[in-house]
C-alpha positions in Angstrom: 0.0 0.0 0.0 1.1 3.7 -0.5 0.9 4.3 3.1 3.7 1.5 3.4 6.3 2.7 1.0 9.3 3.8 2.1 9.6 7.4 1.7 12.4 7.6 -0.8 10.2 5.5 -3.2 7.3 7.9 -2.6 8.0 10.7 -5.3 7.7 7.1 -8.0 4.3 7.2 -7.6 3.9 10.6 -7.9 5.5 10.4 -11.2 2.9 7.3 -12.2 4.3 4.3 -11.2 2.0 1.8 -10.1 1.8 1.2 -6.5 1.3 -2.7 -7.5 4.9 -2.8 -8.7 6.7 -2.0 -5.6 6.6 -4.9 -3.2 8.2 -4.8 0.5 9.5 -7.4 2.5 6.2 -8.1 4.3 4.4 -9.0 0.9 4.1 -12.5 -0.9 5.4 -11.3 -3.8 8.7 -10.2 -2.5 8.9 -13.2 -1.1 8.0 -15.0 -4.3 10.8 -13.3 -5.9 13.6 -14.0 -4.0 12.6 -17.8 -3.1 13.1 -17.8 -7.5 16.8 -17.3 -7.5 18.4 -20.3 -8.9 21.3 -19.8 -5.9 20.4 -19.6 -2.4 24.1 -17.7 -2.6 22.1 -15.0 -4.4 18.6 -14.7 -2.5 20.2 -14.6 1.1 20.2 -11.3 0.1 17.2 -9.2 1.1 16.5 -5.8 -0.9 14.4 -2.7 1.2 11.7 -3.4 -1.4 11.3 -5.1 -4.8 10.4 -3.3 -7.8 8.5 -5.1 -10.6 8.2 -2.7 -13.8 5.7 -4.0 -16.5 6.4 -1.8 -19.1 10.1 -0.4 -20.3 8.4 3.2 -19.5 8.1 2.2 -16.2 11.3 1.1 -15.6 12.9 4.6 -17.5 10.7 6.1 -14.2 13.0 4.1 -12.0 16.2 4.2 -13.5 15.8 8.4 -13.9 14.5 8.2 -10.2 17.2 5.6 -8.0 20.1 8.1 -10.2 19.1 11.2 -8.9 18.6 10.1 -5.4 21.6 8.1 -5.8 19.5 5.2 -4.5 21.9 1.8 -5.2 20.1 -1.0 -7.1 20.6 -4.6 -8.4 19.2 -5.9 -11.5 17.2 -9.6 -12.1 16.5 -10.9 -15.1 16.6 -14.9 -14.9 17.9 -14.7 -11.6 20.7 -17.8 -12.7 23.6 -15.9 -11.5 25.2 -17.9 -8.7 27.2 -15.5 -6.5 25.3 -12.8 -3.5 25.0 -9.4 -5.0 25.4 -10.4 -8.5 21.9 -9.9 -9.3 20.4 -8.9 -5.7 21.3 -6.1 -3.3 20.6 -5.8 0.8 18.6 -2.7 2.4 18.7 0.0 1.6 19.2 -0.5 -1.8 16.3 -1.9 -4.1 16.1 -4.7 -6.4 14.6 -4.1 -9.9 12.8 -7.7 -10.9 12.5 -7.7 -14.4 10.3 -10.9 -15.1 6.9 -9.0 -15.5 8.0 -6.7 -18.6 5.5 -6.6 -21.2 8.6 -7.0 -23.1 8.9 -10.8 -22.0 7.7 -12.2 -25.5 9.0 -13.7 -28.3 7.9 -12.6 -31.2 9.2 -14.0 -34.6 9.9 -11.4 -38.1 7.7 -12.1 -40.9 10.2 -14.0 -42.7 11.6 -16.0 -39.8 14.7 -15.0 -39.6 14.8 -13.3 -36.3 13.4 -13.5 -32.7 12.9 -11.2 -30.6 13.2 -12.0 -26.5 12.4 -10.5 -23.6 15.4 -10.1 -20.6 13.7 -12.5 -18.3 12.5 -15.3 -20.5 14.2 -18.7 -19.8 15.8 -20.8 -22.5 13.5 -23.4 -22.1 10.3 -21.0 -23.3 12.1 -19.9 -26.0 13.1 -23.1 -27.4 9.7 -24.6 -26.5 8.4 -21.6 -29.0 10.9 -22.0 -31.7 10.8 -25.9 -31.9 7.7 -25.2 -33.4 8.6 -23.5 -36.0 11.7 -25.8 -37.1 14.0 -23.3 -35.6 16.3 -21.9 -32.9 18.5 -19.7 -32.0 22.1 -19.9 -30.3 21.4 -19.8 -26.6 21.5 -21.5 -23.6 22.5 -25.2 -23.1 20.4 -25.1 -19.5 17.0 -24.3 -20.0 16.5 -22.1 -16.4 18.9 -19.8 -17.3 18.0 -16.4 -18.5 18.5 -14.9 -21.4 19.6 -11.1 -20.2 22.7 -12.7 -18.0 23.8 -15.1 -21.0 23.7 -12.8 -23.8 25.1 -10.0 -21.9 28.0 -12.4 -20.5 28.7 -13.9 -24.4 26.9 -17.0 -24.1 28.8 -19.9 -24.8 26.4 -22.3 -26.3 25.9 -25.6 -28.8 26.1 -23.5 -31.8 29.5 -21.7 -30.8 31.3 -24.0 -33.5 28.9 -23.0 -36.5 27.5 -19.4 -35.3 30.0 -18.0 -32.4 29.1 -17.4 -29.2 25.1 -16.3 -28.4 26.2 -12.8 -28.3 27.6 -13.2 -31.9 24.2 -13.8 -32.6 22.2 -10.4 -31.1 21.5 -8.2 -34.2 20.4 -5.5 -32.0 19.6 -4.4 -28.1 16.7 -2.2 -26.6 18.3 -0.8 -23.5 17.3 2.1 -21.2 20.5 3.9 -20.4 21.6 5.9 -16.7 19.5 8.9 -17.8 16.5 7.0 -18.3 16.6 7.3 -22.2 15.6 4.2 -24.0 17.1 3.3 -27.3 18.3 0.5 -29.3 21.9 -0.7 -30.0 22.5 -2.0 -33.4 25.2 -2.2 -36.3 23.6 1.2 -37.9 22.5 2.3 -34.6 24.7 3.3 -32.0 27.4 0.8 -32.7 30.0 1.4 -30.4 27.2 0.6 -27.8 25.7 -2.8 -29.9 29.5 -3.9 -29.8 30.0 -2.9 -26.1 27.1 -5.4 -25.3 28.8 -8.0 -26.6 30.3 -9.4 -23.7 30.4 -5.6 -21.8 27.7 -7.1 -19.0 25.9 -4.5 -17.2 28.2 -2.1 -17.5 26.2 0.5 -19.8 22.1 0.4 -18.9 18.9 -2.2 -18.5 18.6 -4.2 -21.3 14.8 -4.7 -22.3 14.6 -6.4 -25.7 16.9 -8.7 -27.7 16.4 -9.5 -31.3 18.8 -12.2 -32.4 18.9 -14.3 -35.9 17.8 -17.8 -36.0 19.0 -20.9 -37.2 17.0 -24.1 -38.5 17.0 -26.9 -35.6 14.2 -29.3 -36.3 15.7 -32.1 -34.1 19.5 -32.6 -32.4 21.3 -35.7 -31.0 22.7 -36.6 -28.2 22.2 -36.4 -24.1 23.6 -37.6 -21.1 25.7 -40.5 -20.8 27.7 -41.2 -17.2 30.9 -43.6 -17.2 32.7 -44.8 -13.7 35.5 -42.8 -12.9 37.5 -45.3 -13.8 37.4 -44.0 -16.9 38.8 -40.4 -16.4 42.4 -41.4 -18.2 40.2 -42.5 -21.5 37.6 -39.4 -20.9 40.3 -37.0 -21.0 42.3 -38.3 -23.9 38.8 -38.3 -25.4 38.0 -35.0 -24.8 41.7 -34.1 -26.2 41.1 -35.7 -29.6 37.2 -34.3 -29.8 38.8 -30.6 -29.0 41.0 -30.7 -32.2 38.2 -32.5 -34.3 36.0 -29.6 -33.4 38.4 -26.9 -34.9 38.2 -28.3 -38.3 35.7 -31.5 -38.4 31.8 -30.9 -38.0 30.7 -28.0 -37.0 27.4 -29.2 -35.4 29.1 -31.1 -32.8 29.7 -30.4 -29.2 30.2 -31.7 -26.2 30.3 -31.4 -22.4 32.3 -33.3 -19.9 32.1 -33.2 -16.0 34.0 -35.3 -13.4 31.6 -34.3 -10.5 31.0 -36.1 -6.6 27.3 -36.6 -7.2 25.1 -37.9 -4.2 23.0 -40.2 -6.5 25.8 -42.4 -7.3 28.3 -42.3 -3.8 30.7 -41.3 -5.5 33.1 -38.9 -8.3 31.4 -40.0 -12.0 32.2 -38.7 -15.6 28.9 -37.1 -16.8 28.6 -36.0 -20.8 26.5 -34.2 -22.5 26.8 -34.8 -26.8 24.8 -33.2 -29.3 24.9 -32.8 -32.7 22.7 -29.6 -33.5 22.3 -30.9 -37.2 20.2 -34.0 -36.0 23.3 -36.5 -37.1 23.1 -39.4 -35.7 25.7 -41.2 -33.3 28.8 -38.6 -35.7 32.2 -40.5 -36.0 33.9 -37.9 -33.9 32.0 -39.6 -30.8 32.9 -43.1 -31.9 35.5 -43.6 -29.0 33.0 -41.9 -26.9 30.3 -44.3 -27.2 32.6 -47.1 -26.9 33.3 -46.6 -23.8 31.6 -48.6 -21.0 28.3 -46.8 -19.5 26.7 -46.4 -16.2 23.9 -45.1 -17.8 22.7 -43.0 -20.7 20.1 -41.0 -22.0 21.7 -40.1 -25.5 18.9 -40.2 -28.3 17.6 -38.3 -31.2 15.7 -35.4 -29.5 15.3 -31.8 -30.0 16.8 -28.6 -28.4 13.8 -27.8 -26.6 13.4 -31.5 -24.5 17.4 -31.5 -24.1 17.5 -28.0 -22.5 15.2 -29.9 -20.0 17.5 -32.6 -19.1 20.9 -30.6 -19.0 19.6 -29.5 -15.4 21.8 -27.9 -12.9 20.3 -28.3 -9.5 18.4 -24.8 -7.6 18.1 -24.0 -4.2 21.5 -24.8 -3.1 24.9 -22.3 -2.4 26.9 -22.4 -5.3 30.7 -21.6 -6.1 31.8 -21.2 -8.8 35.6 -20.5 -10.2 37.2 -20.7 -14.0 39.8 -20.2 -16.8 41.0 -21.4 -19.9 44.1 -23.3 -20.9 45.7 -24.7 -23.7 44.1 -28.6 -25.1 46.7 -30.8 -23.2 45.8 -33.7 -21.1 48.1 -33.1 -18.2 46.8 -30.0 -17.3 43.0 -32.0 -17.9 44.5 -34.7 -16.1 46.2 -32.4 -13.0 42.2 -30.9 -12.6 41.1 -33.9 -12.1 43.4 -35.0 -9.6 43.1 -31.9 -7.4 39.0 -32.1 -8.0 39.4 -35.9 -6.2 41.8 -34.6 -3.6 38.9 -31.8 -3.3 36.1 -34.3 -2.8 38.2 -35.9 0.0 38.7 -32.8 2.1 34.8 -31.4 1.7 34.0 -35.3 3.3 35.9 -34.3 6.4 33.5 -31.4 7.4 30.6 -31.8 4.9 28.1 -34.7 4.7 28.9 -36.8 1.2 25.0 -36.2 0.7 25.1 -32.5 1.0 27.3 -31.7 -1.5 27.8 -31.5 -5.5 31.3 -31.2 -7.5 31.7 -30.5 -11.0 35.1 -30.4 -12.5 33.7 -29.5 -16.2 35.7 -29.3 -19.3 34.0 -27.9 -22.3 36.1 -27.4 -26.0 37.6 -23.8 -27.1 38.9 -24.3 -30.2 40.5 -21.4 -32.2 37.4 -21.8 -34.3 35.2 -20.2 -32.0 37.1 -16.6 -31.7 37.3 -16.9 -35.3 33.2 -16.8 -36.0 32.8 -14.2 -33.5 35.3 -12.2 -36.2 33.2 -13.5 -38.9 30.5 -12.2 -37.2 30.9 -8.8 -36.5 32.9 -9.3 -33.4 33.0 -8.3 -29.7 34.4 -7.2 -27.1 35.9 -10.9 -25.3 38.7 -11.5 -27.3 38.8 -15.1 -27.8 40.0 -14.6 -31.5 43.9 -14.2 -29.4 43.7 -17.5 -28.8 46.1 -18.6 -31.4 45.8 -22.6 -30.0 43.3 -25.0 -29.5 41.8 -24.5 -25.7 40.0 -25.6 -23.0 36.9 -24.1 -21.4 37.5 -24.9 -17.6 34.3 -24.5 -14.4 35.2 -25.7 -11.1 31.8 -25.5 -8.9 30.8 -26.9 -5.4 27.1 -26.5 -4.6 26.3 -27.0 -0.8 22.7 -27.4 1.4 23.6 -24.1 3.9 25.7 -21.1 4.0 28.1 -22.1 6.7 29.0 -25.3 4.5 29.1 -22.6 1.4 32.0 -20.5 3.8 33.8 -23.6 4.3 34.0 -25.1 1.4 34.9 -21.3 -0.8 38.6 -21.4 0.0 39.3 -24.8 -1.2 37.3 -24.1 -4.2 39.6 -20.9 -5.0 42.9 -22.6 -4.3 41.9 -26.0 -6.5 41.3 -23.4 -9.3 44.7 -21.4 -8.6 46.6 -24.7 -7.8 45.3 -26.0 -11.9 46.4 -22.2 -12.9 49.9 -22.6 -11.6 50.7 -25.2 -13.2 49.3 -24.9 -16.7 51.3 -21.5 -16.4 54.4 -23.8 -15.3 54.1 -25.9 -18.8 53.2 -22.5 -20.7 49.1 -23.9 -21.0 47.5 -20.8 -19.9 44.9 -19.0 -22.2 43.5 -15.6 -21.5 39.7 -15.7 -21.7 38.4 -16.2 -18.5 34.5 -16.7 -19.2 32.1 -13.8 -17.0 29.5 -15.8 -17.0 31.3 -18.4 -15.1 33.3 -16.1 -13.0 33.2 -15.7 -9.1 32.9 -12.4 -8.2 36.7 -12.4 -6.9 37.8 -13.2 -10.0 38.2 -10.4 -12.8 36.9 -11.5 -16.7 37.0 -8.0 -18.0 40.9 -7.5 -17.6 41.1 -11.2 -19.5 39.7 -9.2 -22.7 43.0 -7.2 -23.5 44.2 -3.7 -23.7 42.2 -3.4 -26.7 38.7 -4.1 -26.0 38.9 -3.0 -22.3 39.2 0.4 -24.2 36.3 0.4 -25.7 34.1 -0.4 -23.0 35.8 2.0 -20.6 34.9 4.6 -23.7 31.1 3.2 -24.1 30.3 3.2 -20.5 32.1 6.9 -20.1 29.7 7.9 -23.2 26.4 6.3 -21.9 26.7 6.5 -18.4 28.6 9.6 -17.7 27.9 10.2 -14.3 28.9 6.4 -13.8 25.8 4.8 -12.5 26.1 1.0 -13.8 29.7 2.0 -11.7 28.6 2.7 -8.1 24.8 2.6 -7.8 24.7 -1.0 -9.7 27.4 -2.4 -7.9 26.3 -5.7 -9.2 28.6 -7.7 -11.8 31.6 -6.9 -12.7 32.6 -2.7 -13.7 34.7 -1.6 -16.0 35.6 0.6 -13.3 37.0 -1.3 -11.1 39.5 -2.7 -13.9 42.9 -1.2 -13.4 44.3 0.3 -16.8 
């Protein structure tokens, strides 16, 4: 009620904002909203109110509003980002929910040939929409995560080896910028910003539409398969061979590969995910993969929208996440996985074996994949230095409560710096580290070089120049903060 809101919030409604979008911490919906983060990590957090925008004009009110009173805010789209203050804030700032836009549609062109998506959609609704259609677009491999965070991140996805990363992919961006000014990003349109986006994060304004091209995808192959850990030496050279396959064989191939403690099974267990985005069936350069001697497996002909169901990563637990990248070579592979068992071992002395989840996950970087982002336009990651075949490295713990989540966070950090040392002792270390996997000590915007880090200093100095996606979203990772 009116009566209830706090009095900074007050002159909002004066201006025409709907009392029904602000929500305090005594109302079901604020409640609602935070119990919907994907990482308890990120909804321990608790904002002095909730603001729920339906319309982009609404949420210009509020963007003019918190930057005059210097009010400090978070920003939620999917609400998939692991780490506490990512995409939430504690009193007295407030937290800007974007999931009930009237911009969360999807809406097709007349010819087909782009999408246009709302910030807070998940991946799953828009490949749900699309499969009917015969189509997709290069997204998200997990289905709950949201598009905003992905695309604003880079978006690694199955399509990276044919189309570049998601971002690659965005032919334009309706954003509302510091001063409340809505406008759209594109190639002929403000291109320094449309560029910027591209891996820049929140760095520049509030994304509220993107329009991105689409790609036929009638039906994929592949799933999960799991193998005994016994099998690790064979899973890695594996991976190795599959890697160099992918920079110059089939280009509708990928792959995913985990060596993760997993309740379900007592114990550490490789766990795959294959697909073949062109609907190929059982492709030769998973021969030695499907040879190899299964717990289980769920690997089929299937499409995008019922595998982005089944690649699940489980909610409502505290999640850590840490990662890099480093060069294809099996004994850095191979000196992960050792550290990830010794990892395992430790968590057991102070964690229940049931309480906890590992993932040691590997996923290919071929040189390929910087190249199509060239081909494409480019951005602003710079994964086109790469001048070698790579490896796409996530080490992640998920935990039942905080204190376990405190306890287990160092052990995380120094497995991850223990595998940096020593691919930088055989001269393995690549530059990219990936923001969307990035903890929040960790710093992806430096990894993009001199270059690029340039040009989003410059676009966030020439949209935002009193600096407030710097210090009043102190969300994510600023440009800012980046020495240089």
């Amino acid at each position: 009620m009116t009566s209830q809101t706090p009095e900074s919030l007050l002159p909002l409604l004066s201006h025409g904002l709907p009392p029904s979008t602000i929500h305090l911490p005594t109302s079901q919906t604020y409640l609602g909203s935070l119990q919907s983060y994907w990482s308890l990590s990120a909804s321990s957090l608790t904002p002095l109110a909730i603001l729920q925008p339906t319309t982009p004009h609404q949420l210009s009110l509020i963007i003019s509003h918190l930057s005059t009173t210097k009010t400090p805010f978070a920003i939620r789209s999917g609400g998939h980002t692991n780490w506490a203050s990512s995409n939430n804030i504690s009193s007295p700032g407030i937290t800007i929910d974007l999931s009930c836009l009237s911009t969360n549609t999807i809406s097709l062109s007349e010819d087909k040939s782009l999408v246009s998506l709302g910030p807070a959609l998940k991946w799953k609704q828009v490949y749900a929409f699309l499969h009917d259609h015969g189509l997709a677009v290069p997204g998200g491999r997990e289905g709950n995560v949201g598009v905003a965070g992905l695309l604003l991140g880079g978006g690694n996805t199955f399509f990276t080896a044919k189309h570049g990363f998601a971002c690659d992919n965005v032919v334009s961006y309706e954003i509302i910028l510091a001063s409340g000014e809505i406008t759209v990003a594109s190639s002929e349109q403000n291109p320094d910003l449309f560029r910027a986006l591209k891996g820049g994060s929140n760095n520049f304004g509030i994304v509220t539409q993107f329009t991105m091209r689409t790609v036929p995808c009638s039906s994929v192959w592949g799933g999960m398969a799991f193998y005994h850990k016994s099998q690790i030496p064979t899973a890695i050279e594996n991976l190795v061979s599959f890697t160099e396959d992918l920079e110059k064989g089939d280009r509708d191939n990928n792959l995913i590969v985990i060596f993760g403690h997993q309740p379900d099974f007592k114990d550490v267990v490789i766990a795959t995910l294959y697909v073949n985005v062109a609907g190929k069936e059982k492709p030769i350069e998973f021969k030695k993969w499907l040879e190899m001697p299964e717990i289980m497996s769920m690997v089929k002909m299937t499409s995008l929208k019922e595998m982005s169901l089944e690649y699940n990563i489980p909610d409502g637990l505290y999640d850590i996440w840490f990662t890099l990248s480093f060069k294809n070579d099996a004994r850095i592979l191979t000196k992960a996985s050792e550290l990830h068992d010794e990892l395992v071992e430790k968590l057991k002395t102070f964690i229940p074996e049931q309480d906890f989840i590992t993932q040691c996950l590997f996923q290919p970087l071929p040189k390929r994949f910087g190249q199509n982002s060239v081909a494409a336009g480019g951005n602003v990651m710079g994964v086109e230095r790469h001048d070698t075949n790579g490896i796409l490295f996530l080490a992640t713990v998920m935990a039942k409560t905080g204190e376990q989540e405190v306890c287990a966070y160092p052990l995380v950090k120094q497995w991850m710096e223990e595998v940096k040392e020593f691919a930088k002792s055989i001269d393995g270390m690549l530059p990219w580290v990936y923001l969307n996997y990035a903890d929040k000590s960790q710093d992806p915007l430096s990894s993009y070089g001199k270059e690029n880090l340039e040009k989003i200093r410059e676009t966030a100095k020439k949209y935002d120049p009193e600096g407030v996606f710097q210090t009043l979203c102190p969300g994510g990772f600023k440009i800012s903060k980046v020495d240089g």
